[in-house]
C-alpha positions as CSV (number, residue, x, y, z in Angstrom):
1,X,103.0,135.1,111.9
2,X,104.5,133.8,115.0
3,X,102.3,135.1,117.5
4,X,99.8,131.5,116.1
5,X,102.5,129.0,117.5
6,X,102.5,130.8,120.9
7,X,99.1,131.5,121.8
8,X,98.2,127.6,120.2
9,X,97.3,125.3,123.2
10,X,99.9,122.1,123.9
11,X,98.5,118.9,122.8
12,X,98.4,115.6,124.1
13,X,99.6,112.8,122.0
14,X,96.5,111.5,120.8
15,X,95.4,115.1,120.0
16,X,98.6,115.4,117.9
17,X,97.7,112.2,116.2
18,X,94.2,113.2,115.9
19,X,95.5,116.6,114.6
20,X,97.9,114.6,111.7
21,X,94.7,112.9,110.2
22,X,92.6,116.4,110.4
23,X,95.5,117.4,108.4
24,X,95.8,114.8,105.8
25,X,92.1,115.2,105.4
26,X,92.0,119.2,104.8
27,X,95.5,118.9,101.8
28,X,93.2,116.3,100.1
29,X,90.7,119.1,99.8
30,X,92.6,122.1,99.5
31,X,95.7,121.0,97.3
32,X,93.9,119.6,94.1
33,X,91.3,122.6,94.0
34,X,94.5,124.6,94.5
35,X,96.4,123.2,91.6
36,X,93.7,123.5,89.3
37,X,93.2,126.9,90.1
38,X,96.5,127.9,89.5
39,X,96.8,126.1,86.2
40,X,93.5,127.4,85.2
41,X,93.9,131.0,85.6
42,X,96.9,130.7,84.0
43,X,95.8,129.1,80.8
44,X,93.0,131.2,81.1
45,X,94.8,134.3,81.1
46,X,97.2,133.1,78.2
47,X,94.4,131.9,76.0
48,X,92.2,135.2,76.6
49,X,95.6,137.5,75.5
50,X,96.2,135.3,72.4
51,X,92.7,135.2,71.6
52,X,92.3,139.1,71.6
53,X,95.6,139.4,70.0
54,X,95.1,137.3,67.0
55,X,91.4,137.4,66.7
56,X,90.7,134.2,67.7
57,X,87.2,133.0,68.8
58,X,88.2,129.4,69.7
59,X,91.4,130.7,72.4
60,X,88.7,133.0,74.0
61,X,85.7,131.0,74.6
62,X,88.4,128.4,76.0
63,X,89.7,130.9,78.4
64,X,86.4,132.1,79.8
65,X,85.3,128.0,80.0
66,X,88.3,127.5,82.0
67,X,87.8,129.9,84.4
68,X,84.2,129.4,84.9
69,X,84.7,125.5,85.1
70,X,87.2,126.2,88.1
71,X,85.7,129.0,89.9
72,X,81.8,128.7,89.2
73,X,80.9,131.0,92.3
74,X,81.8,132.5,95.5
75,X,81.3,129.5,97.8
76,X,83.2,127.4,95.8
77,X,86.1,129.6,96.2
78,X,85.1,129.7,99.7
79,X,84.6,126.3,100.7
80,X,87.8,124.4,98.5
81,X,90.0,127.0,98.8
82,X,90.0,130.0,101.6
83,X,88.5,127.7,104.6
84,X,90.7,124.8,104.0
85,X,93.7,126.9,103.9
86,X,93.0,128.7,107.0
87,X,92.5,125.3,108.9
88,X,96.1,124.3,107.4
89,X,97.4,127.3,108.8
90,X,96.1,127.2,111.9
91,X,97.1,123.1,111.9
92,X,100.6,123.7,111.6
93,X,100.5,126.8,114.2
94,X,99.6,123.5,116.3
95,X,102.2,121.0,115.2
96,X,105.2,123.9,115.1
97,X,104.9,125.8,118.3
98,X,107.0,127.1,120.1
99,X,109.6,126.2,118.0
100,X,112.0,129.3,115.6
101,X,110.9,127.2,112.3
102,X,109.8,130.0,109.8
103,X,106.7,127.8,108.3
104,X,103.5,129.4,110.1
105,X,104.3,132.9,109.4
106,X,105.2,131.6,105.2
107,X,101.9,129.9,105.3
108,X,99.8,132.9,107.5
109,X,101.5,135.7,104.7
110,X,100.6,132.9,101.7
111,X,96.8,132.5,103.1
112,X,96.9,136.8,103.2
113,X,97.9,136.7,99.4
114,X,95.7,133.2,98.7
115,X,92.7,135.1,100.4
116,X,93.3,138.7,98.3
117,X,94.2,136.5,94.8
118,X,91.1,134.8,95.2
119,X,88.7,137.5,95.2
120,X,90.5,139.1,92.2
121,X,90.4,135.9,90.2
122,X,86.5,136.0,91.0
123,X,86.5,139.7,89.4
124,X,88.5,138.1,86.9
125,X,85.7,135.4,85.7
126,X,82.6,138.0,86.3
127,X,84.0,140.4,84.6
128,X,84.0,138.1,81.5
129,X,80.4,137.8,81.4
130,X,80.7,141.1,82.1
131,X,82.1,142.4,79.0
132,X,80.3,140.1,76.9
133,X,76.8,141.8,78.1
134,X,78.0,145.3,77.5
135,X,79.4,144.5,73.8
136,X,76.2,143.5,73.0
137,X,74.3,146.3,74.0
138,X,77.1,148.8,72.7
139,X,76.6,146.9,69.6
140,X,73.0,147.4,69.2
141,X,72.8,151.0,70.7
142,X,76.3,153.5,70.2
143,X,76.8,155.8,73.5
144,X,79.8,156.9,74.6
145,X,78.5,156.2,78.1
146,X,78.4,152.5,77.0
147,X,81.8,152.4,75.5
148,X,83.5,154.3,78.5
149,X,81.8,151.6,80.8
150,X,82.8,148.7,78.5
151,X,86.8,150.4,78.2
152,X,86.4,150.2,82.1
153,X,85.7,146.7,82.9
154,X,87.7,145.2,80.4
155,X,91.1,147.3,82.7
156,X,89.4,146.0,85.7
157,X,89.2,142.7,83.8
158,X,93.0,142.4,82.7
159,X,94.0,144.1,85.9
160,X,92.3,141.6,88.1
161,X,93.5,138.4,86.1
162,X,97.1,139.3,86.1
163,X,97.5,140.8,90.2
164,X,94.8,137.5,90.5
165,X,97.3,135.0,88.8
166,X,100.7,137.1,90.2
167,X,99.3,136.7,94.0
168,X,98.2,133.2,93.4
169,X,101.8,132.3,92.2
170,X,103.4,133.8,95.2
171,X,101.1,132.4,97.8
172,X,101.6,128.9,96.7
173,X,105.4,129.5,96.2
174,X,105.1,130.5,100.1
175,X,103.0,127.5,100.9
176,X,105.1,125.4,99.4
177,X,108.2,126.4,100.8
178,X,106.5,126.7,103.9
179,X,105.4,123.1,103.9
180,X,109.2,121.6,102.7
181,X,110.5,124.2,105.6
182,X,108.3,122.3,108.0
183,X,109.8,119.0,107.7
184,X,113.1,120.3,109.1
185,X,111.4,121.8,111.9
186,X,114.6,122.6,113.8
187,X,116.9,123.6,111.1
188,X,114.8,126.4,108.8
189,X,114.3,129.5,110.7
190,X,114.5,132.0,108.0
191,X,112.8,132.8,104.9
192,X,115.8,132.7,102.7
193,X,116.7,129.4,103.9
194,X,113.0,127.9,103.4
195,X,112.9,129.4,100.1
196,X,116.6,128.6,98.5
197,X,116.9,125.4,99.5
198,X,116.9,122.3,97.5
199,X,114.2,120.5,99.0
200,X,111.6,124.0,98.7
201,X,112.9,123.6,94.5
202,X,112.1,120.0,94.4
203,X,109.0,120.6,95.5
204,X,107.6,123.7,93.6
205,X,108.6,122.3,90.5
206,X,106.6,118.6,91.7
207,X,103.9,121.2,92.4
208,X,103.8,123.2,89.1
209,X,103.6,119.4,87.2
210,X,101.3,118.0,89.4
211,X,99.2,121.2,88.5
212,X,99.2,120.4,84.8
213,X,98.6,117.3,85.1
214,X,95.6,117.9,87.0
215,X,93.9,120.5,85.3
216,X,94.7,118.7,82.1
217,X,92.9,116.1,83.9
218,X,89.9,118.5,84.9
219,X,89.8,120.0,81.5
220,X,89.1,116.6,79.8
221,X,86.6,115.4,83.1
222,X,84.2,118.4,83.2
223,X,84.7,120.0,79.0
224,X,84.0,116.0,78.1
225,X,82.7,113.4,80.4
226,X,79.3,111.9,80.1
227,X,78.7,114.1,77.1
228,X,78.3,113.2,73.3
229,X,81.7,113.1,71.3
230,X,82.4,116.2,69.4
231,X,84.0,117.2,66.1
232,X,83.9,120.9,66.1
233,X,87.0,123.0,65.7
234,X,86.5,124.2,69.1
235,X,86.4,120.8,70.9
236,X,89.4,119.2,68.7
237,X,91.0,122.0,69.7
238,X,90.4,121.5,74.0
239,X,90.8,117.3,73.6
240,X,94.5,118.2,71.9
241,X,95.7,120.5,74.2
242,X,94.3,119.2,77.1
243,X,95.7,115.5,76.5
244,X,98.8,117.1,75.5
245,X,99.5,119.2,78.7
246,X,98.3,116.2,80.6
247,X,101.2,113.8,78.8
248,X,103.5,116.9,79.5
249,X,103.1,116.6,82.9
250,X,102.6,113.0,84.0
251,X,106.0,112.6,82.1
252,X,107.7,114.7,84.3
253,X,106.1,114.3,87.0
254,X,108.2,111.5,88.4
255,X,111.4,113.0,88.0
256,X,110.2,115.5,90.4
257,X,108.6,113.4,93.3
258,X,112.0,111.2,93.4
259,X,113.9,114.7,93.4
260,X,111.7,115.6,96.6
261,X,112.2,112.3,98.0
262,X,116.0,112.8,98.2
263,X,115.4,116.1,99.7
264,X,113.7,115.3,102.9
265,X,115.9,115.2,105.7
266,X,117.0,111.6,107.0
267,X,114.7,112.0,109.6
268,X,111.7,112.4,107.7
269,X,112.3,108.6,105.9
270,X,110.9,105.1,106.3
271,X,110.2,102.2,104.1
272,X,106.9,103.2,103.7
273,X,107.6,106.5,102.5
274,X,109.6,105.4,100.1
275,X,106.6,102.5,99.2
276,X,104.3,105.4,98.7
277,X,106.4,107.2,96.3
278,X,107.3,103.8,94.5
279,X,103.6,103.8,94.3
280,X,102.7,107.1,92.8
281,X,105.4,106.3,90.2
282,X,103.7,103.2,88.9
283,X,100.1,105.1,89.1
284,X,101.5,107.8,86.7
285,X,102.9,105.1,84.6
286,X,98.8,103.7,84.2
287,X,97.7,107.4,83.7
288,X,100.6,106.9,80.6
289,X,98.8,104.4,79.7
290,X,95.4,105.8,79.5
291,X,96.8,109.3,78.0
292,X,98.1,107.1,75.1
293,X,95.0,105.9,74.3
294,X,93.1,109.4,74.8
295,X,95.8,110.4,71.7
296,X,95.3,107.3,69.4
297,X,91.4,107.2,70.1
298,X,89.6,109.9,72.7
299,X,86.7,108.7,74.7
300,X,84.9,110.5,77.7
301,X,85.0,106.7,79.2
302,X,89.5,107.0,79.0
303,X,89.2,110.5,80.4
304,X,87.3,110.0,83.5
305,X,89.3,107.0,84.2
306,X,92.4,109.4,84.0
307,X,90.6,111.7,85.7
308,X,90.3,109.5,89.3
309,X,93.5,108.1,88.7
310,X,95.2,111.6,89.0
311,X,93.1,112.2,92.0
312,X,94.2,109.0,93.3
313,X,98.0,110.5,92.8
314,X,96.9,113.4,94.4
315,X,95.6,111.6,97.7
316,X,98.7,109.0,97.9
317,X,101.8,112.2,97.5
318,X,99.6,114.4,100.1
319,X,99.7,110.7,102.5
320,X,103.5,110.5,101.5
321,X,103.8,113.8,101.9
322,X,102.3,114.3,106.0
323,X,103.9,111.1,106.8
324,X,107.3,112.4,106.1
325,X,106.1,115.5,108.1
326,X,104.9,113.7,111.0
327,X,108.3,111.7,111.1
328,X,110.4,114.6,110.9
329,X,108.9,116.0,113.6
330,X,108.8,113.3,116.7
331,X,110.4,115.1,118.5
332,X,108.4,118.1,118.7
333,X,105.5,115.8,119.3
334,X,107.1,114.4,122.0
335,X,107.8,118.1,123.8
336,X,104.7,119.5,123.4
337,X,103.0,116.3,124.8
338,X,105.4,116.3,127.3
339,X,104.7,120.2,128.2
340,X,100.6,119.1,127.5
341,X,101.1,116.6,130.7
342,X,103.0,119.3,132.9
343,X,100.4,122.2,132.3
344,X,97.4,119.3,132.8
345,X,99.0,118.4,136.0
346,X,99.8,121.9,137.2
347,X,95.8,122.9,136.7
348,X,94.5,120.2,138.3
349,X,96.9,120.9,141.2
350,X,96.0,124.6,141.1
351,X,92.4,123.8,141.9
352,X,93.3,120.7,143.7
353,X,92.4,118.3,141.6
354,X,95.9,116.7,141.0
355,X,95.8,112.9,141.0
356,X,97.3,111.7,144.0
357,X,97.9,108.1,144.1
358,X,95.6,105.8,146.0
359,X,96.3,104.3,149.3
360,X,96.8,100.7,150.0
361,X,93.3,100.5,151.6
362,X,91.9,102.7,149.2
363,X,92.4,100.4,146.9
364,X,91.7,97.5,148.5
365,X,88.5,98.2,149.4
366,X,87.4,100.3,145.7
367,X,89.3,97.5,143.5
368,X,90.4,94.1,145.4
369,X,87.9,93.5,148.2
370,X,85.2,92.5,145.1
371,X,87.0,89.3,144.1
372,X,89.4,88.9,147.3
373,X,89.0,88.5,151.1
374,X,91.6,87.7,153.7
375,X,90.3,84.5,154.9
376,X,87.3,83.3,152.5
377,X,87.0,82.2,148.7
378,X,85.6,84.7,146.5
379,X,86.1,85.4,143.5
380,X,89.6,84.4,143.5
381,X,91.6,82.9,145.9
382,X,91.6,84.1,149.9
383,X,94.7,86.1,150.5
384,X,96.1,83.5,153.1
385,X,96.4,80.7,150.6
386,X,98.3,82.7,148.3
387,X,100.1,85.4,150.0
388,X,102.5,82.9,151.8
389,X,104.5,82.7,148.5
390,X,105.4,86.5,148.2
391,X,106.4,87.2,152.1
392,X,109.7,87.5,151.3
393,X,109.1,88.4,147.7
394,X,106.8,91.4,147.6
395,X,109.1,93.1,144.1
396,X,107.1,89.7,143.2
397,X,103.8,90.6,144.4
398,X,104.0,94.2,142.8
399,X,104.7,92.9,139.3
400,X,101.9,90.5,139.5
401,X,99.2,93.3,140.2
402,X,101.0,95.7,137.5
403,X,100.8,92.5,134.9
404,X,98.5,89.7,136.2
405,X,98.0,86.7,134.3
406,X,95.9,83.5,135.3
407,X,98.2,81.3,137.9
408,X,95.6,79.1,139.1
409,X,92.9,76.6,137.4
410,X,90.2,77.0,139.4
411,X,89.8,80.7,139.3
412,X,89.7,82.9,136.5
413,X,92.6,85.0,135.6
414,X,92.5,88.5,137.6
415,X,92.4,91.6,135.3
416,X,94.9,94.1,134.7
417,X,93.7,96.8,137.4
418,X,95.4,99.9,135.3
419,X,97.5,101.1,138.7
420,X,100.4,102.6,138.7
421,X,103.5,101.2,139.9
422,X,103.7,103.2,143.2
423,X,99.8,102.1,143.6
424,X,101.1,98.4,142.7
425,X,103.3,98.8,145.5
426,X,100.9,100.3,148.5
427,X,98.5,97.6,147.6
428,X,101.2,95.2,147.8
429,X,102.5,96.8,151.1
430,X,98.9,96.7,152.6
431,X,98.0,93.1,152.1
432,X,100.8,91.8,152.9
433,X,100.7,93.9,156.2
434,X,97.0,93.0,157.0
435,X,97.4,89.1,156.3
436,X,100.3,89.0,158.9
437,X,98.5,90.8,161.3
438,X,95.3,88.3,160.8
């Protein structure tokens, strides 16, 4: 919703810069644990229907692995997926206010629906074990009571993984779009232009790949690594598809980031924007390599490897990704520092606090009077040897003190004394007054 961009606090510019990072930091969390989810559920869902339709043992215990792999409790839902998202909301209410771009109230409406598909997801995978305790005892004792309860939980089941998976889908959609909206900050100010427009295409689709390939990725990782090698049906069965939907993806995968790429707005481009996506490009050409060899000959050492390397992917396109969006929007960086250094000013003046510039003799006697004296060597040079040089010269003088640098041997060089320049030029005003008049 709007109302985040205007009741967010202006920010300086190292704030902003600060805020960038904070950023970068919270996608590398959230956006992997996203994907996965998404593809998870999914396959989780499609394997449970086709397992129950053709009687299939293997599909089932394959779609209540995934989902317990991916969501093994409440906190891990909470702490990869709802609080992350909330701090990228509340991020880009930072970064985008006070402008008309739509992207805070895609991304507030997409952490609603993230938020509400989460908790039915977690239905979703409890009611699977669920089901599985009440089959067992309907099995060993016949009540209708038990059979009622068990009819129950499996529509609460099936009704909780498809709204879970439907409001999943959407809220990424939204969060995507939102994100691709946000890199034109001054342009996209409706929802049918964030959603309907080339770059928001480019992107979901770059999404939905980078989703396979990464719980492909998972699938082998956490079903595999660090465990014996297995010949049953039921692990053949996982290594093929998972390997398979892993290729799938890392093949297309490319095609997609250089489509995105030639949707961002010119503004949004640099040479090392385009060296990161270069770069992403020739990691998914390794994770080629190492798929190929998980077909000819699979090992749990060649699927971690893949593993990482997709999680490297992952943190170089989220890099690529903020840097095109902290490009695209300079010049909303520079306004609301600019309006961050008007409102600082206007409360310290309010309680009168403003910084007024120092006098002459203020400074003088706080700053120069330590290494300087009219008529005597201190530190540095007495004014009256030096000063003689600048009488008719003071625009002289005043760059000096705003930019010293060492003039003379025998002293050493005089530090840069951070004024400003109408400070520069009391001080300058003052000595040269007070060595004329001694």
């Amino acid at each position: 919703m709007d109302f985040l961009k205007y009741i967010a606090f202006p920010q300086s510019m190292e704030h902003i810069a600060l805020l960038h990072l904070v950023l970068n930091l919270i996608c590398m969390l959230f956006l992997p644990y996203a994907g996965v989810l998404f593809g998870a559920s999914v396959l989780s869902r499609y394997f449970e229907r086709a397992g129950r339709r053709t009687h299939d043992p293997v599909a089932a215990r394959f779609a209540k692995e995934l989902t317990e792999t991916v969501i093994a409790n409440k906190s891990t839902l909470l702490f990869f997926g709802v609080l992350p998202f909330l701090s990228l909301l509340f991020a880009y209410a930072q970064l985008l206010q006070h402008t008309d771009n739509v992207a805070v109230s895609m991304i507030f409406f997409a952490f609603v629906l993230f938020t509400a598909a989460t908790a039915l997801l977690y239905t979703y995978r409890y009611t699977f074990r669920l089901e599985e305790i009440i089959s067992i005892a309907s099995s060993a004792s016949k009540t209708e009571d038990l059979d009622e309860y068990l009819a129950t939980t499996s529509r609460l089941h099936d009704r909780a993984g498809f709204w879970g998976v439907v409001l999943l889908s959407i809220s990424l959609t939204l969060l995507i779009a939102g994100a691709a909206a946000a890199s034109s900050p001054s342009s996209v100010t409706t929802l049918a232009d964030a959603l309907f427009s080339f770059e928001s295409a480019a992107r979901i689709l770059q999404s939905v790949a980078a989703s396979g390939m990464v719980t492909g990725a998972v699938i082998l990782y956490f079903f595999f690594a660090g465990k014996n090698s297995e010949d049953t049906p039921y692990a053949l069965f996982v290594k093929k598809f998972a390997v398979s939907l892993t290729m799938a993806s890392t093949m297309l995968l490319p095609l997609f980031v250089l489509a995105s790429l030639a949707a961002l707005p010119a503004a949004a481009l640099t040479g090392t924007v385009f060296g990161l996506s270069a770069l992403i490009v020739v990691l998914l050409l390794f994770i080629g390599h190492f798929l190929y060899a998980l077909l000819q000959h699979f090992t749990a050492r060649t699927a971690a490897n893949a593993f990482f390397l997709l999680i490297l992917v992952f943190g170089v396109a989220i890099v690529k990704d903020q840097l095109a969006f902290g490009n695209a929007t300079q010049k909303e960086t520079a306004v609301l520092s600019a309006q961050y250094d008007a409102d600082h000013a206007g409360l310290l003046a309010r309680f009168g606090l403003g910084a007024k510039p120092l006098t002459g003799e203020e400074i003088y006697a706080g700053r120069c009077s330590a290494c300087h004296n009219f008529g005597d060597k201190k530190i540095g040079p007495a004014y009256k040897d030096v000063l003689p040089k600048y009488e008719n010269n003071r625009d002289i003088l005043r760059a000096f003190i705003l930019n010293p640098r060492k003039m003379n041997p025998a002293f050493p060089p005089m530090p840069n004394q951070g004024l400003k320049p109408a400070e520069a030029d009391s001080i300058a005003a003052y000595i040269m007054l007070t060595y004329k008049r001694k």
